[in-house]
C-alpha positions in Angstrom: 123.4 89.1 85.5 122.8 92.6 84.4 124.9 95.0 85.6 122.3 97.8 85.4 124.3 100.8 85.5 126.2 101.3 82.5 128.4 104.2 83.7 130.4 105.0 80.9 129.9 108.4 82.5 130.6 109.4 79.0 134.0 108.9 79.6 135.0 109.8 76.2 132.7 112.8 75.4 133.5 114.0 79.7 137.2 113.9 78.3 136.6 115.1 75.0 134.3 117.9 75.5 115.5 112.6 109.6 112.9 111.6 112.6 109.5 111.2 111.1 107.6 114.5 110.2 104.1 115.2 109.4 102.4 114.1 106.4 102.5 117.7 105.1 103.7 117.9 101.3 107.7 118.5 101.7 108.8 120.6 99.2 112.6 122.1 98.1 112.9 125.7 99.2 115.5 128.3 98.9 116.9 130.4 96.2 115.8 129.1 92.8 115.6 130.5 89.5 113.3 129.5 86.4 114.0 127.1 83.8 114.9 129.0 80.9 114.9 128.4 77.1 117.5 125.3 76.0 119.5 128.2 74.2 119.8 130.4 76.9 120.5 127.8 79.8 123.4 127.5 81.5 124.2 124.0 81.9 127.6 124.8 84.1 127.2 125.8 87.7 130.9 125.1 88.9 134.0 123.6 88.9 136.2 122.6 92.0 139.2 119.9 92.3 138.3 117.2 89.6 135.0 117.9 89.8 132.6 119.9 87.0 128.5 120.3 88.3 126.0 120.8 85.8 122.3 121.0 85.7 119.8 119.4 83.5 116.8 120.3 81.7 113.0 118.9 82.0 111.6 118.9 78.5 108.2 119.0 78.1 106.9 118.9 81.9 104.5 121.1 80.6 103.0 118.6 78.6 102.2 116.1 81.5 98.7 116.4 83.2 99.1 117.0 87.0 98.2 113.7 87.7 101.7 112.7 86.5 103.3 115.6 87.7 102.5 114.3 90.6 103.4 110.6 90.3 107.0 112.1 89.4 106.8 114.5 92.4 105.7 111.8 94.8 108.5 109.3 93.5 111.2 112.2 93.3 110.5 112.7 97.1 110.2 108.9 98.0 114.3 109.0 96.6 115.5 112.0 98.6 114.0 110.8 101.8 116.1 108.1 101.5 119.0 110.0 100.3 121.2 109.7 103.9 120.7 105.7 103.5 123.6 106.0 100.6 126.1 108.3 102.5 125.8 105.6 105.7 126.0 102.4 103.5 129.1 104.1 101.6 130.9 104.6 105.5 130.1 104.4 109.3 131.4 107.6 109.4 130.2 109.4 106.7 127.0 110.8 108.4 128.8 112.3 111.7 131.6 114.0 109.3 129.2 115.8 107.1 126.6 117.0 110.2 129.7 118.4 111.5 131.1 119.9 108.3 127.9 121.6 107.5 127.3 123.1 111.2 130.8 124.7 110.6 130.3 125.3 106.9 126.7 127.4 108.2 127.8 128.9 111.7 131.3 129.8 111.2 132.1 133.3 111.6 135.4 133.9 111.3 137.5 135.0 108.2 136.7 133.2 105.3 139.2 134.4 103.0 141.9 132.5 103.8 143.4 129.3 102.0 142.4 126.9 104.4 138.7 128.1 104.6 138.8 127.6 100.7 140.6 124.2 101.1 137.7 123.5 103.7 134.9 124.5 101.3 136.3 122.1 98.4 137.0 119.4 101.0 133.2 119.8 101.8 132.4 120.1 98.3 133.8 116.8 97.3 132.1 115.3 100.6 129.5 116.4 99.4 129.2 115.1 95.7 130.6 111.7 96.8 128.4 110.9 99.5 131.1 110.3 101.9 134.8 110.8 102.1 135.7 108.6 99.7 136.0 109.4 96.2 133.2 108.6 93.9 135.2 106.8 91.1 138.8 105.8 92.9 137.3 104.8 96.0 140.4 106.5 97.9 139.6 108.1 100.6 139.5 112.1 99.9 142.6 113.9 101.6 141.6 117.5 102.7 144.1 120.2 101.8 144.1 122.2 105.4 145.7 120.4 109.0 144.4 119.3 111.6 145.0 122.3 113.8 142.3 124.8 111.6 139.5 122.0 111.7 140.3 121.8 115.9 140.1 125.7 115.4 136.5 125.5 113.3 135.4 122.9 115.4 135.7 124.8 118.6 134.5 128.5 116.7 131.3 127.3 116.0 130.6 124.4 119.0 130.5 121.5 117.3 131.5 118.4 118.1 132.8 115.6 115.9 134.3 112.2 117.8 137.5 111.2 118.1 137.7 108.4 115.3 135.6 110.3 113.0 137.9 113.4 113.4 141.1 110.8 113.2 139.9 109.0 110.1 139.8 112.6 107.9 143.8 113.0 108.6 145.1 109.1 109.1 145.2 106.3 107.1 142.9 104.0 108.0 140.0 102.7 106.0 141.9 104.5 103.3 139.8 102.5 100.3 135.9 102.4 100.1 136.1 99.4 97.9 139.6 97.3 97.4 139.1 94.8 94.8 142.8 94.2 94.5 143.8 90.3 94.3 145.7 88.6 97.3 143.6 90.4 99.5 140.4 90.0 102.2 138.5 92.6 99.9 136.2 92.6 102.8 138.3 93.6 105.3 140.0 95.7 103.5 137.4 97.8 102.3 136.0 100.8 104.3 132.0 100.4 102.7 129.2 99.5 105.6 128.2 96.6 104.3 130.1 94.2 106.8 130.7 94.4 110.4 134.2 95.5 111.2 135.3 91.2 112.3 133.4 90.2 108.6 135.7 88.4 106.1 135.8 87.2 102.8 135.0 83.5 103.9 132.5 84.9 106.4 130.5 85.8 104.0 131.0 83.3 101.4 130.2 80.4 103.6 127.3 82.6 105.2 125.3 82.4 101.8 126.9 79.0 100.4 124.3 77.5 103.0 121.1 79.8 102.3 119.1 77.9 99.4 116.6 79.4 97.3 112.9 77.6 97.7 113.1 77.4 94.1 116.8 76.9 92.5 115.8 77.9 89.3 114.9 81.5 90.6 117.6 81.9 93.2 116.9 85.0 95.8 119.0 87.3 95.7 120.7 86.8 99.1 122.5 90.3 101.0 121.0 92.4 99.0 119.7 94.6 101.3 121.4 93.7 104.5 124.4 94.5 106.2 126.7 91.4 107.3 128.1 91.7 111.1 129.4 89.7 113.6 127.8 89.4 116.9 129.2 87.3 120.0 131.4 85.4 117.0 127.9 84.6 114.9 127.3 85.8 111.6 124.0 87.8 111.2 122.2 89.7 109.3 120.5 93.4 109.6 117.6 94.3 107.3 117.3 97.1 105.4 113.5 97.7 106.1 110.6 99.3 108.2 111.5 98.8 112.0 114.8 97.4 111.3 118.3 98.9 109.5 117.3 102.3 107.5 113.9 102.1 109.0 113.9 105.8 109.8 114.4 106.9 106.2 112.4 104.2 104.8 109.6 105.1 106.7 109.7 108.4 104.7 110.6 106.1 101.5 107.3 104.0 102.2 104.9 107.7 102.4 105.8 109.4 99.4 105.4 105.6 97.7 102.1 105.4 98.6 101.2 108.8 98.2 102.8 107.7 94.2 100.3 105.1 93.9 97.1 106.7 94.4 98.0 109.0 91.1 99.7 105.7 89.5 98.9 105.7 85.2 97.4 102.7 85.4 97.0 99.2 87.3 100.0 97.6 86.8 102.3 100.1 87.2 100.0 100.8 90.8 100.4 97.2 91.7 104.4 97.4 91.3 104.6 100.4 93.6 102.0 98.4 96.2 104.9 95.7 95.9 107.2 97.9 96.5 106.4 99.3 99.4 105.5 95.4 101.1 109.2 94.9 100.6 110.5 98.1 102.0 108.2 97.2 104.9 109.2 93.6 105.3 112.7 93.4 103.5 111.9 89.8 102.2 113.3 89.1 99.1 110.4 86.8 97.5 108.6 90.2 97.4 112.1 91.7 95.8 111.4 89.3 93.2 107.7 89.5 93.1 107.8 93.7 92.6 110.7 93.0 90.2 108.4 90.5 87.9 105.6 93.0 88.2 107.6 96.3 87.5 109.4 94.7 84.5 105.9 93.9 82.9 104.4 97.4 83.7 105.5 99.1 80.1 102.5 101.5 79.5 102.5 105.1 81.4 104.5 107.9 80.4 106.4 107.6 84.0 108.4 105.1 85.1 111.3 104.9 88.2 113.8 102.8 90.0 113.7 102.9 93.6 115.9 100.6 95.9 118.8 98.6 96.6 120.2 97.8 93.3 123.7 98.3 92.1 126.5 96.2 93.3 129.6 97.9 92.6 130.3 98.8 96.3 130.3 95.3 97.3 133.6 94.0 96.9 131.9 90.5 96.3 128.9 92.1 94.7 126.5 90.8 97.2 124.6 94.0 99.0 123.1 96.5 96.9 123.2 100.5 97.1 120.7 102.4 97.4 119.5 104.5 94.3 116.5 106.3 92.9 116.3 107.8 89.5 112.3 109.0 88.1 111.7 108.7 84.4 109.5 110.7 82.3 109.4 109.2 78.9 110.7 110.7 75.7 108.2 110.1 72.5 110.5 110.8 70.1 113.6 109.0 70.9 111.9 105.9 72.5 110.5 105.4 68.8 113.4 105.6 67.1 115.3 103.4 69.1 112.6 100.8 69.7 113.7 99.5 66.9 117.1 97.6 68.7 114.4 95.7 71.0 112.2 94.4 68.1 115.1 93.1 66.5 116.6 91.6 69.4 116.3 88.3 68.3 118.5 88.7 65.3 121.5 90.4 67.2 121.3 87.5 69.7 121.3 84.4 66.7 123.8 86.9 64.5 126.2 87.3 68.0 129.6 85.5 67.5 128.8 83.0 70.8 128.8 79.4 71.0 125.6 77.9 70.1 124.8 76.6 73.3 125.5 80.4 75.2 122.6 81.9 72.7 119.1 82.2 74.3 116.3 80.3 71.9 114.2 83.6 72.6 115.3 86.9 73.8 112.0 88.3 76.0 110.6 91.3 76.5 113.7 93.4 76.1 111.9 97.0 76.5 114.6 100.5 75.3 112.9 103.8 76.2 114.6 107.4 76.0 113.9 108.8 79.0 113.8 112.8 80.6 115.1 112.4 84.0 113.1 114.3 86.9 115.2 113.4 89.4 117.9 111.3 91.0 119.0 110.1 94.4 121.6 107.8 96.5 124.1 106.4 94.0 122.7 108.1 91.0 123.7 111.5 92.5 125.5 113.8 92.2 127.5 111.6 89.9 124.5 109.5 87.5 124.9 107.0 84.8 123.5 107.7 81.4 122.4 104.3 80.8 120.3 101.7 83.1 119.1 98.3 82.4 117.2 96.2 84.9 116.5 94.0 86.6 119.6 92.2 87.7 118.3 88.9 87.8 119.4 86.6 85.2 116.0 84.5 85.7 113.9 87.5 85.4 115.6 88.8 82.8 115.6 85.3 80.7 111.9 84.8 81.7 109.6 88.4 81.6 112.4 90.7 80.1 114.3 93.5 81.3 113.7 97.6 80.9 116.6 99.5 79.4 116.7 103.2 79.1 119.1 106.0 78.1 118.8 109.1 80.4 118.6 111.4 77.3 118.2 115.0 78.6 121.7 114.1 80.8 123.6 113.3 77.9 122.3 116.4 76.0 123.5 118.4 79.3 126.9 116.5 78.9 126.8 117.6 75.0 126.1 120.9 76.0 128.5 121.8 78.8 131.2 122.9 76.4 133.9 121.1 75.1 137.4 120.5 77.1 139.5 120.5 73.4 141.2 117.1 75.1 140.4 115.5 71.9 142.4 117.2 69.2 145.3 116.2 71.6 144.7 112.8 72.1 143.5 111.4 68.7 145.9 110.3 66.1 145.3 112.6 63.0 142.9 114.9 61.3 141.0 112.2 60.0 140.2 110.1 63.1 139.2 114.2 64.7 137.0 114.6 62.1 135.3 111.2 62.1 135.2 111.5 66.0 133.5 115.7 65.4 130.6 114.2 63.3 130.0 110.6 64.1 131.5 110.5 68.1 127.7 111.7 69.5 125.8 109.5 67.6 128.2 106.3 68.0 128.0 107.0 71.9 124.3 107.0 72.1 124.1 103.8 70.1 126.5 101.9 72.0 124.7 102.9 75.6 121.6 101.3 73.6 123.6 98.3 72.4 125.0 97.6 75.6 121.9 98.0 77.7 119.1 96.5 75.2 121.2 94.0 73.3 124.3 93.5 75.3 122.6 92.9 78.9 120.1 90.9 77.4 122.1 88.4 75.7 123.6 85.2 76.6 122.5 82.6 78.9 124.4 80.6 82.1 124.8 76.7 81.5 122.7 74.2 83.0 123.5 74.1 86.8 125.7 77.1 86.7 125.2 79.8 89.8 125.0 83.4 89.6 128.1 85.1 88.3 128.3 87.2 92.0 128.5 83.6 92.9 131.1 82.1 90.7 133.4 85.0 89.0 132.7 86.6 92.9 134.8 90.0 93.0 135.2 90.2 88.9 131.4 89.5 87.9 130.8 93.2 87.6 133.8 94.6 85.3 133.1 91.2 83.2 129.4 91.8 83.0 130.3 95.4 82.0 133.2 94.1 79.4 130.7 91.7 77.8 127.6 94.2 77.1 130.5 96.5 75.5 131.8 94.1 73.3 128.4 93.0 72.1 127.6 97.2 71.4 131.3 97.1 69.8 131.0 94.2 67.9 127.3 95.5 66.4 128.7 99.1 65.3 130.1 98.1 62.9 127.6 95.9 61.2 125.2 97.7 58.0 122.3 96.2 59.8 122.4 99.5 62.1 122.1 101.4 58.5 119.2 98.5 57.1 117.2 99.6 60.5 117.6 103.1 59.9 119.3 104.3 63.0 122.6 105.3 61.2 123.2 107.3 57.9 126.6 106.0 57.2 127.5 102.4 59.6 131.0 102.5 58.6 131.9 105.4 59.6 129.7 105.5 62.9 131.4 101.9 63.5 135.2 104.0 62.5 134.4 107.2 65.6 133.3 104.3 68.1 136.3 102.0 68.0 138.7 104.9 67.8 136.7 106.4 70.6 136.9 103.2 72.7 140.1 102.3 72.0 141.7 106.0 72.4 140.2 105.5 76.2 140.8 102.5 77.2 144.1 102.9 76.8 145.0 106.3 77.0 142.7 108.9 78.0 140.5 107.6 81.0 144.0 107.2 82.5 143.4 111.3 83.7 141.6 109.7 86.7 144.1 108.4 88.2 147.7 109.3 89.9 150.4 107.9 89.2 150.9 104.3 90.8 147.7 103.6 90.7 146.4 100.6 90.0 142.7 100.3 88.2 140.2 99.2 90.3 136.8 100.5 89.1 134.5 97.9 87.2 133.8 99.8 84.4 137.9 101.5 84.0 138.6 98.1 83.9 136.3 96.8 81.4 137.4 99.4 79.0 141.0 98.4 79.8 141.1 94.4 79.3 139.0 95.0 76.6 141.0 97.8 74.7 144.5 96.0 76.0 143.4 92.3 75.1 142.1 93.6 71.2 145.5 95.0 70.9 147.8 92.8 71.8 146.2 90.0 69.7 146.1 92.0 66.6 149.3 93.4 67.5 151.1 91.8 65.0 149.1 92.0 61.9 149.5 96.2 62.6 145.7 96.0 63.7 146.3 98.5 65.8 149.9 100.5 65.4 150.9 102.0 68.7 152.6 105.6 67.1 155.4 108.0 68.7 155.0 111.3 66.9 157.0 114.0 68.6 157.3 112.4 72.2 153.7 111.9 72.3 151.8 108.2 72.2 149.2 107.7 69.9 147.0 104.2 68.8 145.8 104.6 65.5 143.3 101.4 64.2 144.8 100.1 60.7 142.1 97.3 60.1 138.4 97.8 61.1 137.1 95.2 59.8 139.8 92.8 61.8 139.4 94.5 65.3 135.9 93.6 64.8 136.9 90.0 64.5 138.8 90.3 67.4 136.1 92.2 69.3 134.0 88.8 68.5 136.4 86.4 69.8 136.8 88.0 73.2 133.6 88.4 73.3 132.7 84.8 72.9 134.9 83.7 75.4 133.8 86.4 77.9 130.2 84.9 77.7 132.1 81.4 78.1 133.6 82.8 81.0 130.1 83.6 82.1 128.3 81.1 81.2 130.7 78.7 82.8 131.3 80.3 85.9 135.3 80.2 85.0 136.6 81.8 88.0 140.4 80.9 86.9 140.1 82.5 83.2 138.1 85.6 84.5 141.4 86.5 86.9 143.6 85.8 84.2 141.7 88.1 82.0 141.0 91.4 84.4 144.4 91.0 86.4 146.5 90.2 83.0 144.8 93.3 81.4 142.5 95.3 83.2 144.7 96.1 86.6 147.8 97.7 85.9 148.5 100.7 84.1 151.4 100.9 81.8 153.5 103.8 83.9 155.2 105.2 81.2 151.9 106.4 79.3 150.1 107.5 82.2 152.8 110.1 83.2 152.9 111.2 79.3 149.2 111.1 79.2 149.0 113.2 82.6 151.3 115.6 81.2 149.5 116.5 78.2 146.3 116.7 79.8 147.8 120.1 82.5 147.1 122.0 80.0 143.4 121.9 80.0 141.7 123.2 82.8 138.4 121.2 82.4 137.5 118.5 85.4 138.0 115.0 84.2 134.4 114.1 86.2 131.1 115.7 86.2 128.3 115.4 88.3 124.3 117.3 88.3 122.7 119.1 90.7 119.0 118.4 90.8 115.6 120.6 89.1 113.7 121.5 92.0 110.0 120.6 91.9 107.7 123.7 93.7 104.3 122.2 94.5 101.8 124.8 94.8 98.7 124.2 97.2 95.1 125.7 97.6 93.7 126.8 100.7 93.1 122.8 101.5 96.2 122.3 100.8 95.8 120.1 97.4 98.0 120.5 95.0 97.2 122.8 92.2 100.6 122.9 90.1 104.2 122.0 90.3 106.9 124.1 89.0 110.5 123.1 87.6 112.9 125.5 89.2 116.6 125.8 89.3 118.9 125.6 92.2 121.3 128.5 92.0 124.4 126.6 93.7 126.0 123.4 94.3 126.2 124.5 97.9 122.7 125.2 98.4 121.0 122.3 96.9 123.2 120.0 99.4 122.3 122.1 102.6 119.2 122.1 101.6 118.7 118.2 101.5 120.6 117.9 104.3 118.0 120.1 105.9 114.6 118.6 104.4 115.6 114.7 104.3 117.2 114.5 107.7 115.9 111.0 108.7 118.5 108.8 110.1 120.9 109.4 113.4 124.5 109.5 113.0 125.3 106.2 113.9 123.0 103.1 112.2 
């Protein structure tokens, strides 16, 4: 299956460098500033705990007509309104903490000089960009730096009231993980995300969906998706995510702005997605989840495009329900042309790939790669976004119409631009592998995203009879499906048919930057995200880790890799290129057997033998050496604010890009205007 989001989060170049309202026209107000010049903007807003924001750019909005100005303002407010959907699915809590939070942060009065004001500020401030109290990558549950006793005291200031469990669960232990993947567990019950009544376990839900069957078998549904699991009276059942049922509130809202989208849609078939769309949000059956998906995979033509939905799977610890995320696409001319070229030869990466015969697919379809402008993002896209997406998630969508891949290109140049942290000269083994990684590292990053979204996610096919991988590799599909898209980008950099297509100057040493790159973080530097103890848990940490640990370990003893002490300090410098990519190969092949096989057994052995634990002695070096920089290991955007302006019968004349000045007063701000759903769903 996909996994869509490929959130590298450019882990290398982060380290390196609510009731209904009217049908009025809602627009973002408050302080704003104009866009300004690419050379004068100021990508940085602020820094706080682990966490950097930045802002991002919207290239040539002044070249769309208002017609699509409006199709991206329309879809841009169809994702916020359902912005409080994500902060409700992430915890039951989540929506009664922050109300309260932001009443105190807005009405308190007293001093706010102190320590523990400022420790409630950044507590809010990480609420905030996580959409919960969890954290956004670890899953742990965020532990506030003031006591009880000043909360009680903020509470009772400003008159607002927070219940006793939600108040208890900010200080205690419980539901201390978001999402526990660990092994020997109920990952279910153990994890703190909405998706399951508080009785709902791992068999629950396994035997729940072993006995739904698809009217078709050969286009399986794509059972849970958008429902939440829960006991009642002892029997399983299910609550929709649609108009009148779970959500419907905010989907309401969803549903307006959608159809307000499709009377300015480009043309027919991109109109006719939207319509489908919006049939499923109102009915939440899934045959329409497939039917939009058919039709919005086929709708290519139009300069806008959007995802909008329950998607990703991550926060499912059995990767069942999806999350809900919105992210609007303008397309970039430029870029999508020169990168067009990985889907036309699509075919040859798939008959060149180092598989078993009978894992290729005959013909690779409708593989579609676009460099896009984002316009604006919502749910789990934001704060935090990927810079890479590639959907649909279903397999038999994907192997019969194709699949849409895009790279969100003005994010990564606001990651390129943000300034780098000068981690890398500390981290990389010698002058040589700096250098290579100074004038090759940008351009090796932004050809693996493609490779791993248009090639990777796109090749490979399950055997005959063999059940989704949510279904068969259950709580490691994701971090496998991750795992085998990179090793198909890593295996390709560092082929000359990159060079022969003209999207690299010099293949070698493109191939040299990106498996010193990958390699440098999978094993030492993405290890700043966690404390000491930790185990990994996230799907994409642990794809880079099994992958990065596995390569080395079987070249370890033809020196393919030489793990180096210099001065007290670890370093892993790559001896043989050309063998790594052999070895690259032969995991890959037997991760798409893994796949394609449904082998449960070898897929533990894999992520728990490799991907899980963290060799302790290098994550306190690696910790160490990193105090000294001052730059947060994650980063996360706020949002460009679209202005519409209106004439006298309130039609839309124009819509301006603006600015938010603040972290703080973009997330008031939504909290204000996209205030559909009561604390408790």
């Amino acid at each position: 299956m996909k996994l869509s989001k490929f959130i590298i989060l450019l882990a290398f170049i982060g380290l390196a460098i609510s009731c209904k309202n009217d049908s009025k026209e809602v627009n973002n107000s408050g302080k704003t500033s104009e866009t300004v010049s690419e050379d004068k903007f100021d990508y940085v807003v602020e820094q706080f705990a682990d966490l950097k924001i930045l802002r991002y750019q919207i290239p040539g909005w002044e070249n769309l007509s208002l017609k699509e100005q409006k199709l991206v303002y329309y879809l841009t407010q169809a994702g916020l309104s359902g912005r409080d959907i994500m902060w409700d699915q992430n915890y039951r809590h989540n929506l009664t903490i922050r109300k309260a939070l932001e009443n105190v942060y807005t009405t308190y009065e007293g001093d706010k000089s102190t320590a523990s004001w400022n420790a409630f500020e950044t507590y809010l401030k990480r609420v905030w960009f996580s959409n919960g109290i969890h954290h956004h990558y670890s899953n742990d549950k965020i532990k506030p730096e003031f006591d009880r006793d000043y909360l009680s005291t903020l509470l009772a200031a400003t008159k607002t009231e927070l219940p006793k469990a939600a108040y208890e669960v900010i200080f205690n232990d419980e539901d201390k993980k978001k999402v526990n993947q660990a092994k020997g567990v109920d990952n279910v019950a153990a994890s703190a995300v909405n998706f399951y009544g508080s009785e709902v376990t791992n068999d629950d839900v396994i035997n729940f969906y072993a006995k739904k069957k698809s009217p078709n078998p050969s286009k399986p549904l794509s059972f849970g998706l958008n429902s939440q699991l829960v006991k009642e009276n002892g029997v399983l059942k299910e609550r929709v995510y649609k108009s009148g049922g779970l959500y419907g509130e905010a989907i309401d809202e969803i549903i307006k702005w959608l159809e307000k989208a499709q009377t300015v849609a480009e043309n027919k078939a991109q109109g006719d997605a939207i319509g489908l769309l919006v049939q499923y949000y109102k009915t939440g059956d899934l045959q329409t989840w497939d039917d939009y998906n058919v039709s919005w995979t086929a709708a290519t033509e139009g300069n806008i495009d959007y995802i909008n939905s329950f998607i990703e799977v991550y926060n499912d610890p059995l990767g069942y329900r999806g999350s809900y995320e919105t992210i609007v696409q303008i397309k970039d001319f430029d870029m999508s042309e020169k990168m067009a070229v990985l889907s036309e030869n699509a075919q040859w990466f798939e008959d060149n790939a180092p598989l078993m015969e009978a894992h290729k697919k005959d013909s690779v379809v409708g593989v579609t790669y676009k460099v896009v402008t984002v316009a604006g993002e919502a749910g789990d896209a934001s704060p935090s976004t990927p810079i890479g997406v590639n959907l649909p998630n279903a397999n038999w969508i994907r192997a019969a119409v194709g699949s849409k891949s895009v790279s969100l290109g003005n994010i990564i140049n606001a990651y390129n631009n943000a300034g780098s942290t000068g981690r890398l000269k500390e981290f990389v083994h010698d002058e040589e592998e700096y250098a290579l990684e100074e004038q090759y590292g940008q351009v090796a990053d932004k050809l693996h995203t493609a490779l791993h979204e248009v090639i990777g996610h796109a090749s490979g096919q399950l055997n005959p009879g063999i059940g989704e991988t949510k279904e068969t590799l259950k709580n490691y599909a994701s971090t496998m499906e991750e795992g085998r898209a990179d090793l198909v980008g890593l295996y390709y950099l560092m082929d000359p048919k990159l060079q022969e297509l003209g999207l690299v100057d010099d293949w070698e040493k493109v191939g040299k930057a990106a498996y010193d790159g990958y390699i440098r973080n999978g094993l030492m530097t993405q290890l700043i995200r966690l404390n000491v103890g930790d185990d990994v848990e996230e799907a994409h940490m642990r794809n880079r880790q099994w992958v990065s640990a596995w390569a080395f370990e079987k070249g370890e003893k033809e020196g393919v890799i030489e793990k180096v002490t210099r001065d007290g300090k670890t370093y892993f410098d790559i001896k043989d290129y050309a063998k790594l990519r052999s070895i690259f190969g032969e995991l890959l092949k037997e991760t798409q057997r893994i796949k394609s096989e449904g082998d449960y057994i070898a897929a533990e052995a894999l992520v728990e033998g490799y991907g899980v634990k963290v060799d302790q002695e290098i994550h306190k070096e690696v910790l160490q050496r990193n105090e000294q920089f001052q730059s947060a290991p994650y980063s996360g955007f706020v949002n460009p604010v679209l202005v519409p302006e209106t004439n006298d019968a309130g039609e839309i004349t124009a819509i301006k890009v603006t600015q938010p000045d603040n972290f703080v007063s973009q997330m008031i701000d939504y909290s204000k205007q996209y205030n559909f759903l009561p604390e408790v769903n």
